[in-house]
FIDREN-994506 format. One record per residue (C-alpha): residue number from 1; z, y, x. Coordinates in nm, 2 decimals. Example, Ala and Ser with C-alpha at 12.3 -4.5 7.8 and 13.67 -1.06 7.14 Angstrom:
2
{1,{0.78,-0.45,1.23}}
{2,{0.71,-0.11,1.37}}
//
This chain:
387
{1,{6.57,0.01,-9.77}}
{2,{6.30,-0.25,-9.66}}
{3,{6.32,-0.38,-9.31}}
{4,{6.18,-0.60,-9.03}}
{5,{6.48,-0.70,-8.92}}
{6,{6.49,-0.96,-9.11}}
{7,{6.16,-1.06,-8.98}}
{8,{6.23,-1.09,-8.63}}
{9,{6.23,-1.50,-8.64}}
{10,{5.86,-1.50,-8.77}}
{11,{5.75,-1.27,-8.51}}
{12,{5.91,-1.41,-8.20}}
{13,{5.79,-1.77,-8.36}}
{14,{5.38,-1.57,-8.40}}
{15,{5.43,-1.45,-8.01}}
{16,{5.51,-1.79,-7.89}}
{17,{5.17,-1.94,-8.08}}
{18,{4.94,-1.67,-7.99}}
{19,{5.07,-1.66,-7.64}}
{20,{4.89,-2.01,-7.62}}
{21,{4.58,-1.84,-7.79}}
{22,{4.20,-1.95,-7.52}}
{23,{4.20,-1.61,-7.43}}
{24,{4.11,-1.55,-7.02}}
{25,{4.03,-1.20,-6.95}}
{26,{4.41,-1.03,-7.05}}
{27,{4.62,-1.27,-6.83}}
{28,{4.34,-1.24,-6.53}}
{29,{4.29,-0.85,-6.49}}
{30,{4.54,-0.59,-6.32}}
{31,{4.75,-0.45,-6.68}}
{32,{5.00,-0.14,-6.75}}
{33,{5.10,-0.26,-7.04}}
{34,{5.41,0.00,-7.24}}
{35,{5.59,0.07,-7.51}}
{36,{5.52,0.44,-7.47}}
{37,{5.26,0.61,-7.73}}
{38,{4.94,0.69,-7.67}}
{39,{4.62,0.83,-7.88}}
{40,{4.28,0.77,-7.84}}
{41,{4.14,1.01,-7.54}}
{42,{4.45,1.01,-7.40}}
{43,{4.43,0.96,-7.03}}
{44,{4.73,0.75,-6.86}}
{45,{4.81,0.65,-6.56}}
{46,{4.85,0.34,-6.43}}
{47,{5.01,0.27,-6.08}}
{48,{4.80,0.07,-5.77}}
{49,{4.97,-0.03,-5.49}}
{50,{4.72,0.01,-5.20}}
{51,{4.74,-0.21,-4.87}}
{52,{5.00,-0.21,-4.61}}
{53,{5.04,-0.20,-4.30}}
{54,{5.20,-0.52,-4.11}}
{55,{5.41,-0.46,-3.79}}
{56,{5.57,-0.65,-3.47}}
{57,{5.86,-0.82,-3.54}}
{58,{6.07,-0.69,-3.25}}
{59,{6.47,-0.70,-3.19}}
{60,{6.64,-0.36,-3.21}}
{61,{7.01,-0.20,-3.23}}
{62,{6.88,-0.05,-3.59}}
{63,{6.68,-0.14,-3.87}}
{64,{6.37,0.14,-3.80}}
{65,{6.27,0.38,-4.10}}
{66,{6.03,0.20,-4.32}}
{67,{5.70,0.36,-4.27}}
{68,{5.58,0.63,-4.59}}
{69,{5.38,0.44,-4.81}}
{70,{5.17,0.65,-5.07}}
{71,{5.15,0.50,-5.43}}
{72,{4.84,0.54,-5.55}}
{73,{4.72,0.53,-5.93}}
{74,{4.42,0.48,-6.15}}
{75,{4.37,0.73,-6.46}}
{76,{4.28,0.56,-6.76}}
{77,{4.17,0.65,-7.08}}
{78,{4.34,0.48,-7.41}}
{79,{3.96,0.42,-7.59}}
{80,{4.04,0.25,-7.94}}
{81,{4.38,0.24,-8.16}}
{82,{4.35,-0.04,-8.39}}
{83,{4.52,-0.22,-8.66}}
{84,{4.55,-0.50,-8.87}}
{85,{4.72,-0.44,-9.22}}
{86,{4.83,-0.69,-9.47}}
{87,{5.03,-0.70,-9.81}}
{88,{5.21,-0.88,-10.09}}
{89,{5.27,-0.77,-10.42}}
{90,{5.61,-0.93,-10.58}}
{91,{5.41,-1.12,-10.81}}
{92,{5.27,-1.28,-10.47}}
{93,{5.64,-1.30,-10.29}}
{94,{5.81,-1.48,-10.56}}
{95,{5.53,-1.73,-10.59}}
{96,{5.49,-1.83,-10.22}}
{97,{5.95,-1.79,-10.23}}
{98,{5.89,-2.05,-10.52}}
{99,{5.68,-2.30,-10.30}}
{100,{5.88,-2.28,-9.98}}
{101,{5.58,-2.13,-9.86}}
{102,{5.63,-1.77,-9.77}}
{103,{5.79,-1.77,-9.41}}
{104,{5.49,-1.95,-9.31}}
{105,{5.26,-1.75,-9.49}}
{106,{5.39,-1.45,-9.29}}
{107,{5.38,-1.61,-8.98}}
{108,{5.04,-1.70,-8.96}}
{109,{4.92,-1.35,-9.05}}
{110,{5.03,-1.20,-8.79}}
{111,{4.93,-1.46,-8.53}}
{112,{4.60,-1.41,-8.72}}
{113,{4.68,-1.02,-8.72}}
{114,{4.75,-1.00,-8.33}}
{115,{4.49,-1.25,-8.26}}
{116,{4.18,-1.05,-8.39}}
{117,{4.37,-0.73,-8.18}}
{118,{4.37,-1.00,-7.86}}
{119,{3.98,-1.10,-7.91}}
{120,{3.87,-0.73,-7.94}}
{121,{4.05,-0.67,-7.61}}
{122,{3.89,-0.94,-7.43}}
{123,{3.60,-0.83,-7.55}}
{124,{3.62,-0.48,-7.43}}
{125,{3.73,-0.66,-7.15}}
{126,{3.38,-0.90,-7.11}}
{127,{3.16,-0.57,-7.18}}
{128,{3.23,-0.48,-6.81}}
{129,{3.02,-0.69,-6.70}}
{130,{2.74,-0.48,-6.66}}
{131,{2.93,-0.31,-6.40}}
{132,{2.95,-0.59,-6.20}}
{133,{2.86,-0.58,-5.82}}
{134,{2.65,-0.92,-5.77}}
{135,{2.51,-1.27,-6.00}}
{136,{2.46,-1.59,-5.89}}
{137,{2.35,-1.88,-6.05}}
{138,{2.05,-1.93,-6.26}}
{139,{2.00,-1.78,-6.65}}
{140,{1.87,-2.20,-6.76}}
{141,{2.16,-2.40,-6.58}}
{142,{2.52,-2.43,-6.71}}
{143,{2.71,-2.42,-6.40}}
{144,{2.88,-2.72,-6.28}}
{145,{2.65,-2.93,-6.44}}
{146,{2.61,-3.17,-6.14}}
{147,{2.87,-3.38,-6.04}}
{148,{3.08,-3.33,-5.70}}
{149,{2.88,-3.00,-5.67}}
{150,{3.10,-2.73,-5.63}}
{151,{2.86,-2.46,-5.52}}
{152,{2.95,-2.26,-5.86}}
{153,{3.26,-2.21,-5.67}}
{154,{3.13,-2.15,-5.34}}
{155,{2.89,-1.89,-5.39}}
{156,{3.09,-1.68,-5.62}}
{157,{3.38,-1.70,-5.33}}
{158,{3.09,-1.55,-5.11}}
{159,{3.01,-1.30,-5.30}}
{160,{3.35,-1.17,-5.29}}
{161,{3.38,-1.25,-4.94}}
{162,{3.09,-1.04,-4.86}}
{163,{3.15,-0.76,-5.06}}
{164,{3.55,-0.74,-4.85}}
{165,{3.74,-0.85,-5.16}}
{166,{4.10,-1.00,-5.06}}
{167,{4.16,-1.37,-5.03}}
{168,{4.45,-1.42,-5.28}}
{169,{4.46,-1.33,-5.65}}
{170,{4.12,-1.41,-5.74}}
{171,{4.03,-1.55,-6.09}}
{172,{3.68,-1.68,-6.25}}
{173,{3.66,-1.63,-6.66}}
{174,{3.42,-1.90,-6.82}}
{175,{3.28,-1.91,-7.12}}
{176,{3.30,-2.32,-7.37}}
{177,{3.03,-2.48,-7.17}}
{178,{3.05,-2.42,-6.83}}
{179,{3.46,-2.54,-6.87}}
{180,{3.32,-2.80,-7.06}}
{181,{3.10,-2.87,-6.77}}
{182,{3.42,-2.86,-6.50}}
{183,{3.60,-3.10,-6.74}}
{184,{3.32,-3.39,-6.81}}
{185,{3.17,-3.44,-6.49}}
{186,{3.32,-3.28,-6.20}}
{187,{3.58,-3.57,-6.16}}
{188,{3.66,-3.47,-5.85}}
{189,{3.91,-3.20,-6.03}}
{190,{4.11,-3.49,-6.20}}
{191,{4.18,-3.77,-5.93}}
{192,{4.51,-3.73,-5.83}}
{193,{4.43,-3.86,-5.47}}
{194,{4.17,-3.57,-5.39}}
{195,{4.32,-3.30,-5.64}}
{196,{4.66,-3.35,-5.60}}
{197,{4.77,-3.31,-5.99}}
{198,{4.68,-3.47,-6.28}}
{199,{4.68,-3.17,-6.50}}
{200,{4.34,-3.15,-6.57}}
{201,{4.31,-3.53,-6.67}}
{202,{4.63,-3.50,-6.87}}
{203,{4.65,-3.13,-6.97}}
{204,{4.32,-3.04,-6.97}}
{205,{4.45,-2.70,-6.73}}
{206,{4.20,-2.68,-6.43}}
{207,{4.41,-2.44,-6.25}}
{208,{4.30,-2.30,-5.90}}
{209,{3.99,-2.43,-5.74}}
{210,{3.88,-2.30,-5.41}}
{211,{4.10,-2.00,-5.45}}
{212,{3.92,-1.91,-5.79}}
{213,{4.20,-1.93,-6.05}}
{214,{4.02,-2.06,-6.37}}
{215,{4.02,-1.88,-6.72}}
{216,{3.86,-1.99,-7.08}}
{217,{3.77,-1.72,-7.28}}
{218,{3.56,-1.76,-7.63}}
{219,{3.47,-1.39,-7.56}}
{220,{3.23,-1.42,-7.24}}
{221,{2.92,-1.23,-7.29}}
{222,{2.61,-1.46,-7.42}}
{223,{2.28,-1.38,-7.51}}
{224,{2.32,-1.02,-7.33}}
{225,{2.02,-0.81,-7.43}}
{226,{1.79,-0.71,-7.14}}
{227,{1.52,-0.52,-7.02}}
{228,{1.15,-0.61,-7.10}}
{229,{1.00,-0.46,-6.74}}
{230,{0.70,-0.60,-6.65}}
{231,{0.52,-0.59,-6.30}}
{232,{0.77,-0.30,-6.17}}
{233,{0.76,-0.24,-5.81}}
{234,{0.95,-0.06,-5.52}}
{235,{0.74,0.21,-5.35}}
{236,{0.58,0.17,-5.00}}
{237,{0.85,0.29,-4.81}}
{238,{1.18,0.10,-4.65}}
{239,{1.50,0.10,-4.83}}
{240,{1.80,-0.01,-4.61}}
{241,{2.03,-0.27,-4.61}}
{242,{2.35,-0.13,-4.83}}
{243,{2.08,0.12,-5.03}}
{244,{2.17,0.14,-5.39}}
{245,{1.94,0.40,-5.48}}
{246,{1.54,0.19,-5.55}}
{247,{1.25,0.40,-5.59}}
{248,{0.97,0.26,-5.82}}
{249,{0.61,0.28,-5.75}}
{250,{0.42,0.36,-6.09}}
{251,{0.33,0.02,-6.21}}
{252,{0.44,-0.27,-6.51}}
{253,{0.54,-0.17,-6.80}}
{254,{0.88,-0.16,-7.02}}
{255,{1.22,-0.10,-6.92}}
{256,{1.50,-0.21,-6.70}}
{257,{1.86,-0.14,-6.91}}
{258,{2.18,-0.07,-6.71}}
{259,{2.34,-0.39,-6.62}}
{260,{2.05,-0.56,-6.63}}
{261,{2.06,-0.82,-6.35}}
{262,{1.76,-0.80,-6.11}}
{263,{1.58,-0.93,-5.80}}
{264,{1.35,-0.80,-5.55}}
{265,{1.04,-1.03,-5.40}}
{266,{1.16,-1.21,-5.05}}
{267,{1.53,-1.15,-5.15}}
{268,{1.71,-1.44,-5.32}}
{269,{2.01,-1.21,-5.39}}
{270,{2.07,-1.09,-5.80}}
{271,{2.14,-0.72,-5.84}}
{272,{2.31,-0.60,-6.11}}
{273,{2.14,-0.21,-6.23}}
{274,{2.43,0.04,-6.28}}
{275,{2.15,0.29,-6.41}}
{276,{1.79,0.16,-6.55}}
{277,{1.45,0.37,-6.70}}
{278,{1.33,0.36,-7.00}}
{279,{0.94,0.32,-6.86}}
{280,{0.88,0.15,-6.52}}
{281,{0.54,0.27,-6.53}}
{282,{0.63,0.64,-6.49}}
{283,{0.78,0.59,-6.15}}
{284,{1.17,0.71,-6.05}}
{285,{1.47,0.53,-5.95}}
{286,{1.72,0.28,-6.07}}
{287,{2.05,0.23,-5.93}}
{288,{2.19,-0.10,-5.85}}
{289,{2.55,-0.18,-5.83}}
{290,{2.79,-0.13,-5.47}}
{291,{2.80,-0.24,-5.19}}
{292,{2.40,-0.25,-5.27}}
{293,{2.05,-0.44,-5.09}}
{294,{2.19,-0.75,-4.88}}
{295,{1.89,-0.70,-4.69}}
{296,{1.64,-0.47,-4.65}}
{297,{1.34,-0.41,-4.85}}
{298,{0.99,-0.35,-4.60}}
{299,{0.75,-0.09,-4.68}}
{300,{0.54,-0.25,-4.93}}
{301,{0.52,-0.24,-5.28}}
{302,{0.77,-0.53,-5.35}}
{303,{0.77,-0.69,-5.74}}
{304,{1.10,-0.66,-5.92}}
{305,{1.17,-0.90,-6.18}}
{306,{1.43,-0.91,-6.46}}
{307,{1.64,-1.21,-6.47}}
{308,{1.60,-1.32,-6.90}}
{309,{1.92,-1.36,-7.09}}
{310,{2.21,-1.56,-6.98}}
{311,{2.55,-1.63,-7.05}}
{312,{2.77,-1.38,-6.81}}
{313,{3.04,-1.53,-6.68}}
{314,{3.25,-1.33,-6.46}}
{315,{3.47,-1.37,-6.12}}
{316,{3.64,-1.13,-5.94}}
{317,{4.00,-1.01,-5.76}}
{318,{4.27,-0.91,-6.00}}
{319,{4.26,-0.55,-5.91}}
{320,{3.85,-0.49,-5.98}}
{321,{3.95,-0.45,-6.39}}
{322,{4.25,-0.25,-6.51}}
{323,{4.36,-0.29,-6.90}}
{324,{4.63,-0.04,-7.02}}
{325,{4.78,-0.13,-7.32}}
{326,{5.00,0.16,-7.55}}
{327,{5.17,0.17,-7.88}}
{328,{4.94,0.37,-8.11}}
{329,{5.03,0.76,-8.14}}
{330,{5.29,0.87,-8.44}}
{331,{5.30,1.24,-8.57}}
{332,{5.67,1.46,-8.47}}
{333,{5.93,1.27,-8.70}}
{334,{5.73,0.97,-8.80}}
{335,{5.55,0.87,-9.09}}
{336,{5.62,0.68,-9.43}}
{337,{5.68,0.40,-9.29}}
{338,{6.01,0.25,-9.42}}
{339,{6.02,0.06,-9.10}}
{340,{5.89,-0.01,-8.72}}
{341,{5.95,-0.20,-8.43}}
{342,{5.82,-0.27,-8.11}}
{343,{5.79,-0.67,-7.96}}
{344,{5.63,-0.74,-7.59}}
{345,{5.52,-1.08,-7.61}}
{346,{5.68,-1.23,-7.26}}
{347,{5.38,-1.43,-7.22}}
{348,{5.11,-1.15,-7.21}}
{349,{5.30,-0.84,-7.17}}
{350,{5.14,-0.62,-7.45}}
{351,{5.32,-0.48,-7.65}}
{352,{5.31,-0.46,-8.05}}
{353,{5.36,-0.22,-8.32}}
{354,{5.50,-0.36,-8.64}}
{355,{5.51,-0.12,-8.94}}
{356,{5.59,-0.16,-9.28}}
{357,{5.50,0.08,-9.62}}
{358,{5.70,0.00,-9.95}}
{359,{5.50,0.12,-10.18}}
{360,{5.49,0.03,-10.61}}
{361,{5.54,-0.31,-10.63}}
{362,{5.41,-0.42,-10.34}}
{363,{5.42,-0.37,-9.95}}
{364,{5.20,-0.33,-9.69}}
{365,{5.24,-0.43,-9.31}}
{366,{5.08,-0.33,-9.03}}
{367,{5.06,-0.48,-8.67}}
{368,{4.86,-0.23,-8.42}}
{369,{4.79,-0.13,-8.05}}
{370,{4.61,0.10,-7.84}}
{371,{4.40,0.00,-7.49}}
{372,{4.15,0.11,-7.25}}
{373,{3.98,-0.07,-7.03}}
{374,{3.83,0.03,-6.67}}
{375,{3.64,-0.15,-6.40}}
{376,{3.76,0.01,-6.06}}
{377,{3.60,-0.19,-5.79}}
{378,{3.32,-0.32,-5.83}}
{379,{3.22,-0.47,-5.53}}
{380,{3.53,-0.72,-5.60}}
{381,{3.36,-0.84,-5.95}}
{382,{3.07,-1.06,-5.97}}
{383,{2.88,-1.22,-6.24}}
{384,{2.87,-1.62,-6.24}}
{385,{2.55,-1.68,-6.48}}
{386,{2.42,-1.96,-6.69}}
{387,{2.24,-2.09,-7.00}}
//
């Protein structure tokens, strides 16, 4: 009987290398991550603890019953099951055997196996961005492109400041260029007598920056499709501070698309649209993201324009995005696999299915994972744009 146990080496030596993979959204968001089994439309839960109360600290005779704390959850739904098979024939085994080669070979498939499972994820992960609350920053400027500048850490802080995100456990997930950007000029980050550490001149790890704890990730969304509205307008009539719900005048042309990021004449704020229309000339409402207008708009017809393509980088508090990661679903008694096993990388806390099939002359392996992903507050997520 073929089995992975003899395996186990290579894939505790492919956790530790993939563990070091760029990847920023999985290690930055709020994760269940189990070895339970799950299939696609399943919903699971995943637990939240909410906030708690603080107290006087007060001398007593007794140690007072701690106060009932309700733990709350967030229902997810498992939305993809994916693998990534690979083979040998014997042919193929006792040539690589013969050339000292095939423990390595092994190796490197699955880190390339569980990497291309790790990209998708982040990606799934990026895609939320168009349920962001806020953007700053402009669509034609890389941020932190001017030296000793650190607005593009500022404002983002003030977005979530605004919107009553908590202090602690924030994180920032940028794309090549705007770390790029961090790394080449802002040597403020590097001198160890005004940072502190020398990671970033030695490591190249930026770390935390004004609370903001920074990420790389080659999957941050570029060259998002948007909306070609032209010469939309709101309605004469006042919509309040905090509205989220914009009534259009029947003017312009084209379309605004959900999660298109928008702003409104005499309003320097950037909206992000939770629900667009396919017509801007017929009139109707969009919806922009929670907590909604900064300020009011006056009753007049004010212009809305559609901020052009960007790169979406994206900030927000740990608990805004929740990832739940499962082991695939597996009919009553299992299938033909000869083998399985389950490894949680200590690094990232997913866990992965390993599977092999013996079949005629050959064998197939298979390393797979199920995931949803959620964005559950979105006032505490904002989007840090740039070209």
């Amino acid at each position: 009987m073929l089995t992975l146990t003899g395996l186990l080496p290579i894939f505790y030596d492919a956790l530790d290398v993939v563990s070091r993979e760029l990847i920023g959204f999985i290690p930055a968001v709020s994760r269940d991550s189990s070895a339970a089994r799950a299939a696609v439309g399943d919903v699971v839960q995943s637990p939240v603890v909410g906030t708690m109360p603080a107290e006087d600290v007060t001398p007593s005779a007794y140690a007072a019953t701690p106060p009932a704390q309700t733990i709350d959850n967030v229902q997810m739904t498992i939305q993809k099951s994916r693998g990534v098979p690979f083979g040998i024939t014997g042919e193929g085994t006792l040539s690589l055997r013969n050339a000292g080669t095939f423990q390595q070979i092994n190796r490197d498939r699955i880190v390339n196996a569980m990497r291309v499972l790790t990209n998708e994820m982040e990606a799934d992960i990026a895609k939320l961005h168009i349920e962001a609350s806020r953007a700053v920053g402009a669509n034609n400027i890389v941020p932190f492109g001017t030296p000793g500048d650190f607005m593009d850490f500022a404002n983002p802080n003030m977005v979530l400041d605004d919107n009553g995100s908590p202090t602690s456990d924030r994180h920032m997930v940028l794309g090549s260029t705007a770390i790029a950007n961090i790394r080449g000029k802002q040597s403020g980050l590097f001198n160890l007598n005004t940072s502190g550490t020398d990671e970033l001149l030695r490591r190249g790890i930026i770390g935390d920056v004004e609370g903001l704890s920074i990420h790389n990730s080659a999957q941050t969304m570029k060259n998002v499709t948007v909306g070609a509205g032209a010469g939309a307008r709101t309605i004469v009539a006042i919509h309040a501070e905090e509205a989220t719900t914009i009534n259009l005048d029947t003017a312009g042309s084209g379309t605004i698309l959900d999660g298109d990021i928008i702003t409104f004449a005499g309003d320097s704020n950037q909206y992000v649209v939770v629900s667009g229309t396919p017509d801007v000339n017929l009139g109707g409402m969009i919806t922009i993201a929670e907590p909604g207008l900064q300020q009011a708009i006056p009753a007049v017809a004010t212009s809305i324009t559609v901020i052009p393509a960007a790169t979406r980088n994206m900030f927000f508090h740990r608990s805004a995005i929740q990832l739940a990661t499962r082991t695939p679903a597996m009919p009553e008694g299992g299938d033909s696999a000869d083998d399985f096993i389950l490894i949680t990388d200590p690094v990232s806390g997913l866990t992965y299915e390993f599977l092999v099939y013996r079949q005629k002359r050959q064998v197939r392996y298979e390393v797979n994972i199920a995931w949803g992903v959620k964005m559950i507050a979105p006032r505490h997520c904002g989007l840090l744009i740039g070209a």
